[in-house]
OpenMM code with the backbone's topology and positions (N, CA, C; nanometers):
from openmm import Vec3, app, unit

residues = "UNK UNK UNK UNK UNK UNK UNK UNK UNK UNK UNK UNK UNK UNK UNK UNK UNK UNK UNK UNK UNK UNK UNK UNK UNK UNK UNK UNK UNK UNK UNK UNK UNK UNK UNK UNK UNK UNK UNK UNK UNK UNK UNK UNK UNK UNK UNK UNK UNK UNK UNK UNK UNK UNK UNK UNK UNK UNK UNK UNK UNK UNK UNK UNK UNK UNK UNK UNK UNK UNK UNK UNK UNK UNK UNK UNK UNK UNK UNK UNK UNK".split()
positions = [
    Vec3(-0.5852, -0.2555, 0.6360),
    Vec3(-0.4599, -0.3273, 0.6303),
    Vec3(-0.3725, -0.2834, 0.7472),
    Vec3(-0.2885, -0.3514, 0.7906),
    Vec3(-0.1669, -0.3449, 0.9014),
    Vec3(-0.0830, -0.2889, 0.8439),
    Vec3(-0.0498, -0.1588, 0.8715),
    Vec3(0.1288, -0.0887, 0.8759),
    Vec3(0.1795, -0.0977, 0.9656),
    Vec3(0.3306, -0.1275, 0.9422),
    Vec3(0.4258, -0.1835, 0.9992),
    Vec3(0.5362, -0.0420, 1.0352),
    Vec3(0.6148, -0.0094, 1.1143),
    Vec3(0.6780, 0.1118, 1.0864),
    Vec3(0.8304, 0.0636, 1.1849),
    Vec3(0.9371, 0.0730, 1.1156),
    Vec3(1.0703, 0.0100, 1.2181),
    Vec3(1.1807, 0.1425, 1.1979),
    Vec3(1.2398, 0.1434, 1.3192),
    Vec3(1.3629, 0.1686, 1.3618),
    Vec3(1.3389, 0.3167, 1.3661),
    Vec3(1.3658, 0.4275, 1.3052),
    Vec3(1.3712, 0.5712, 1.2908),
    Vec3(1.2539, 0.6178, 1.2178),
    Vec3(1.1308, 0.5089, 1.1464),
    Vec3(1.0388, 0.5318, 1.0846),
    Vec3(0.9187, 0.5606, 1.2073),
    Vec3(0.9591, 0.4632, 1.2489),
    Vec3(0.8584, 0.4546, 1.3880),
    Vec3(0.9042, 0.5442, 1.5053),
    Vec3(1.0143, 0.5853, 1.5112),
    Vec3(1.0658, 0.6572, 1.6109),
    Vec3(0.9921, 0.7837, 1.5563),
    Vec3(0.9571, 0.8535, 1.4349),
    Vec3(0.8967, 0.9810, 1.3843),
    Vec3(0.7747, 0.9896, 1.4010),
    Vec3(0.7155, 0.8909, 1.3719),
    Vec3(0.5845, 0.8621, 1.3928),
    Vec3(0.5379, 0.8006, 1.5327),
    Vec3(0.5594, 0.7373, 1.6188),
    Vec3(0.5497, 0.7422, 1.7233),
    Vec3(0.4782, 0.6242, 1.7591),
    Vec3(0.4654, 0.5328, 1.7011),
    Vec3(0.3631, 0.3510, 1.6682),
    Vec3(0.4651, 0.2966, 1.6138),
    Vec3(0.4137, 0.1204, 1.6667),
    Vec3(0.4978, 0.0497, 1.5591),
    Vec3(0.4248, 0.0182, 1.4776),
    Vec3(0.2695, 0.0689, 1.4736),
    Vec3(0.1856, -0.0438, 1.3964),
    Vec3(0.0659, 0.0250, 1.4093),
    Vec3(-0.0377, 0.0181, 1.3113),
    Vec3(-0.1528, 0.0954, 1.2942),
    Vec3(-0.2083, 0.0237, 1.1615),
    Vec3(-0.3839, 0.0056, 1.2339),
    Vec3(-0.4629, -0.0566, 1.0941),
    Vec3(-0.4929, 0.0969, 1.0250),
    Vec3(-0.5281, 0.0649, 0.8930),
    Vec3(-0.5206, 0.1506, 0.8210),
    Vec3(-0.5969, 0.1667, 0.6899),
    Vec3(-0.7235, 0.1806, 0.6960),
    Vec3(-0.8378, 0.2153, 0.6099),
    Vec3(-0.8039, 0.3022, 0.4701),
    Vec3(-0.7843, 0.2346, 0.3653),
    Vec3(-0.7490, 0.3303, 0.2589),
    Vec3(-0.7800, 0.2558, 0.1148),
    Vec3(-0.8275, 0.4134, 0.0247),
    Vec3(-0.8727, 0.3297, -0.1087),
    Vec3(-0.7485, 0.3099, -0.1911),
    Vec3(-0.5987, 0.3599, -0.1719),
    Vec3(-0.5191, 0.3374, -0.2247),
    Vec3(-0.4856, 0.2470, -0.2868),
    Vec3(-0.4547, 0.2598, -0.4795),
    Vec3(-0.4115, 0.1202, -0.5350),
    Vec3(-0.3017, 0.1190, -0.5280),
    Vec3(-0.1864, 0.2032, -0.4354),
    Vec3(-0.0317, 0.1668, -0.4640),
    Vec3(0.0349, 0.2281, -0.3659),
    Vec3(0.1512, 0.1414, -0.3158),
    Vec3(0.2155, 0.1845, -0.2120),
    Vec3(0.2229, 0.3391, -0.2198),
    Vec3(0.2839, 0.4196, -0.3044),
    Vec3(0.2956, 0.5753, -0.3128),
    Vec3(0.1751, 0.6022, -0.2508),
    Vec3(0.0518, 0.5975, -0.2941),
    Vec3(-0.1141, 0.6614, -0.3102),
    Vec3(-0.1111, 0.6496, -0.1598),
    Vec3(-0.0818, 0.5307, -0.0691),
    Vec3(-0.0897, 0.4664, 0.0475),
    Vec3(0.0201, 0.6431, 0.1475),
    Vec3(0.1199, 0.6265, 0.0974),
    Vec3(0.2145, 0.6884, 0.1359),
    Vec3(0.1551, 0.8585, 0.1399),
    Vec3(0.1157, 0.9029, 0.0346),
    Vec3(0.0343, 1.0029, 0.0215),
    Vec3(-0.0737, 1.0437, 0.1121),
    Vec3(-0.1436, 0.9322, 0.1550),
    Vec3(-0.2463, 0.9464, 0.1456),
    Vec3(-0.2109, 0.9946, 0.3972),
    Vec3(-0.0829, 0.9028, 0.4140),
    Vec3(-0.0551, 0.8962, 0.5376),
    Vec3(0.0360, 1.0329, 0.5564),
    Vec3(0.1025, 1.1161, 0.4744),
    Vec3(0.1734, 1.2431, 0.4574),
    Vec3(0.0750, 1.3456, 0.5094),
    Vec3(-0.0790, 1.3278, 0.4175),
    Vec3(-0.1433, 1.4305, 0.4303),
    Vec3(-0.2530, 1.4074, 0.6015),
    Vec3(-0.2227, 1.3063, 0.6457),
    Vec3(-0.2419, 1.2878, 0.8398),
    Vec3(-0.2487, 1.4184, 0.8712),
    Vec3(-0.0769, 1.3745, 0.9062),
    Vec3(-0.0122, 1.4566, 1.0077),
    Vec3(0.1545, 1.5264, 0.9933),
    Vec3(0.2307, 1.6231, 1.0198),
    Vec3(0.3265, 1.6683, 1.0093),
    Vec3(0.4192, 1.5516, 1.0124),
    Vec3(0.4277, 1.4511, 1.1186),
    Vec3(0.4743, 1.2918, 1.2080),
    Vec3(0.4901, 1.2047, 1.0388),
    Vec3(0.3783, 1.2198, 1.0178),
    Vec3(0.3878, 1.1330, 0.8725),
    Vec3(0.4870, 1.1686, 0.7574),
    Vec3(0.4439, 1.3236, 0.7425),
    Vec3(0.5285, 1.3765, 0.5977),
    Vec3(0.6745, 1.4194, 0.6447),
    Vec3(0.6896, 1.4224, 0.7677),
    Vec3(0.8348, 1.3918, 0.8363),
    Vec3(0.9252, 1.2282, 0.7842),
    Vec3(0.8159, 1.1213, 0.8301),
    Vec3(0.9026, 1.0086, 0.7934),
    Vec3(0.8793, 0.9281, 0.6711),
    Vec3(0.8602, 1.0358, 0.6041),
    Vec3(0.8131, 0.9700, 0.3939),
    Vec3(0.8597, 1.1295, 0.3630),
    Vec3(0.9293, 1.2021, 0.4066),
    Vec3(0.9952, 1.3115, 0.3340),
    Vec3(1.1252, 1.2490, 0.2479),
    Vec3(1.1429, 1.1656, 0.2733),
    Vec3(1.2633, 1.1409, 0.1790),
    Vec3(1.2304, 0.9569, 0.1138),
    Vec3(1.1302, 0.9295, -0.0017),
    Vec3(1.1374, 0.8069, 0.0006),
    Vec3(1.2780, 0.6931, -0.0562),
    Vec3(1.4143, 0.7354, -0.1108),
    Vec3(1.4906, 0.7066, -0.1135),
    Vec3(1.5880, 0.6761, -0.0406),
    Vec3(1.5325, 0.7119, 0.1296),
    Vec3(1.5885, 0.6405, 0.2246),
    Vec3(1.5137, 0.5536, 0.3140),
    Vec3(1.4424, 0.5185, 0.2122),
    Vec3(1.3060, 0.3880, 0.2806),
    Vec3(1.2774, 0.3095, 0.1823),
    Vec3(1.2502, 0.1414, 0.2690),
    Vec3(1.2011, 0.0448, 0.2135),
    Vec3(1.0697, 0.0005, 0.2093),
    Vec3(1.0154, -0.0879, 0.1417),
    Vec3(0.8767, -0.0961, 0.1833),
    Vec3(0.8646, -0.3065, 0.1498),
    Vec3(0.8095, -0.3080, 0.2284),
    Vec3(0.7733, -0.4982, 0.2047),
    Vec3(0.6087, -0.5230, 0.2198),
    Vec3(0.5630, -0.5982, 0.1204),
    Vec3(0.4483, -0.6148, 0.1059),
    Vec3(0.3968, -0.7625, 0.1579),
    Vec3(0.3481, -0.7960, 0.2704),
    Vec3(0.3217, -0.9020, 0.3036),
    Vec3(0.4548, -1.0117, 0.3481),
    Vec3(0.5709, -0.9180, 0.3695),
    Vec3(0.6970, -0.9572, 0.4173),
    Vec3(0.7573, -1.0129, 0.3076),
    Vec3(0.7200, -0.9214, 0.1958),
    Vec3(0.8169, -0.9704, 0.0934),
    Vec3(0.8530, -0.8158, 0.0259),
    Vec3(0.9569, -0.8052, -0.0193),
    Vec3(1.0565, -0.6777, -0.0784),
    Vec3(0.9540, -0.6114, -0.2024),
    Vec3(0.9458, -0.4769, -0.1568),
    Vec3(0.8786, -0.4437, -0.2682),
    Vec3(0.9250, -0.2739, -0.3132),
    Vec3(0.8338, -0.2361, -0.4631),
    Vec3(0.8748, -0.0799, -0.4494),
    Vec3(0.7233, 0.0202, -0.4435),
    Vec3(0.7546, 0.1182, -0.4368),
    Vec3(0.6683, 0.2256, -0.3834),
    Vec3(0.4990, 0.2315, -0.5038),
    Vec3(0.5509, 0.2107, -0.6653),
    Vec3(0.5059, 0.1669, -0.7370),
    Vec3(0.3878, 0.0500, -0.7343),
    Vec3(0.4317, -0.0558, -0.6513),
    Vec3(0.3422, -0.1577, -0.6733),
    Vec3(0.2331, -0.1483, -0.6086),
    Vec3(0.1211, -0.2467, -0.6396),
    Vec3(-0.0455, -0.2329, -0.6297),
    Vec3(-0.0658, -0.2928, -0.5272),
    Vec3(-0.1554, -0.2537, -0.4463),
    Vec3(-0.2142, -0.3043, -0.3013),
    Vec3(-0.2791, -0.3418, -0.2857),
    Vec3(-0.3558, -0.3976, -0.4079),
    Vec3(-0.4561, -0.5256, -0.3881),
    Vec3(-0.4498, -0.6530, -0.3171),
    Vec3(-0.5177, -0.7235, -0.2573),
    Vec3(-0.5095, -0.8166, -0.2457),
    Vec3(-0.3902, -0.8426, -0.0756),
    Vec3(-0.3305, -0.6931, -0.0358),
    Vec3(-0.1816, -0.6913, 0.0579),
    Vec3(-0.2712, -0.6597, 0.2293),
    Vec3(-0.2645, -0.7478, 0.2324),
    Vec3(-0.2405, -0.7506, 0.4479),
    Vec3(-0.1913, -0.6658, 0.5404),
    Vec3(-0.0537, -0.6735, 0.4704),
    Vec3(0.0254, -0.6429, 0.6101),
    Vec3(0.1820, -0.4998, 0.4579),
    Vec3(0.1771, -0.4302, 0.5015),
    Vec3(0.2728, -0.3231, 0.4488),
    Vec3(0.3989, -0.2267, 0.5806),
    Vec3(0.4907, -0.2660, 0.5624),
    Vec3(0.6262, -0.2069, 0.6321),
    Vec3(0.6943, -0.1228, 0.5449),
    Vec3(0.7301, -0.0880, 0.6364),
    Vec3(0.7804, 0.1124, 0.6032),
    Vec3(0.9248, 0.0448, 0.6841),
    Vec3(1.0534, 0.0698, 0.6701),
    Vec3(1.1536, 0.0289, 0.7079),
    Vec3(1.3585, 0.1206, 0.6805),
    Vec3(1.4066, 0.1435, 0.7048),
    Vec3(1.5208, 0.2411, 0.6560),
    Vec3(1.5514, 0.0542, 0.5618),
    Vec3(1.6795, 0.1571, 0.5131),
    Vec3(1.7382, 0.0059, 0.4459),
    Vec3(1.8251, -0.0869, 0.5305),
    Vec3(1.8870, -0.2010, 0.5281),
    Vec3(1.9461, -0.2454, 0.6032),
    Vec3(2.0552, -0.2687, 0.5384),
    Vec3(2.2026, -0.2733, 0.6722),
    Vec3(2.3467, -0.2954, 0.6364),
    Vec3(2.3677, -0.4089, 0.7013),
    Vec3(2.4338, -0.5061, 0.6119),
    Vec3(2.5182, -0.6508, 0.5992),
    Vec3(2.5922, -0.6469, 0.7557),
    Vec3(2.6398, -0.7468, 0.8166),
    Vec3(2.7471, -0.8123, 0.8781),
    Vec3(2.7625, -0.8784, 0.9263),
] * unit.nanometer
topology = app.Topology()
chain = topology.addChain("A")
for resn in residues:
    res = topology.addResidue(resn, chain)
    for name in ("N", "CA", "C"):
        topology.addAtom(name, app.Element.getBySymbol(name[0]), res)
């Protein structure tokens, strides 16, 4: 699957984008599974309450299942104006 990585997510990690081979059934497992990489990783998923995640460019949470998902973004949250 395609990860997606924006703004200060990608600035830690150092890609905007990387395919990504994994038996993970859920965004977390996914998240886990990219922590235990590299230092770069468990740097920008050290705090998942200041990150979003969209599943196939649609809003999702860390919880949900990755079956069937393409494309997964890692994102800070965004402010209105």
């Amino acid at each position: 699957m395609e990860v997606l990585y924006f703004a200060w997510v990608r600035e830690r990690i150092g890609e905007p984008r990387e395919t990504v081979e994994t038996e993970a059934a859920t965004v977390l497992e996914l998240v886990k599974e990219l922590k235990a990489r590299e230092e770069r990783y468990d740097l920008a998923f050290s705090d998942l309450k200041s990150l979003r995640v969209a599943l196939d460019q649609e809003l999702s949470e860390f919880d949900a299942p990755l079956a069937g998902v393409c494309e997964v973004a890692f994102f800070p949250p965004m402010t209105g104006g």
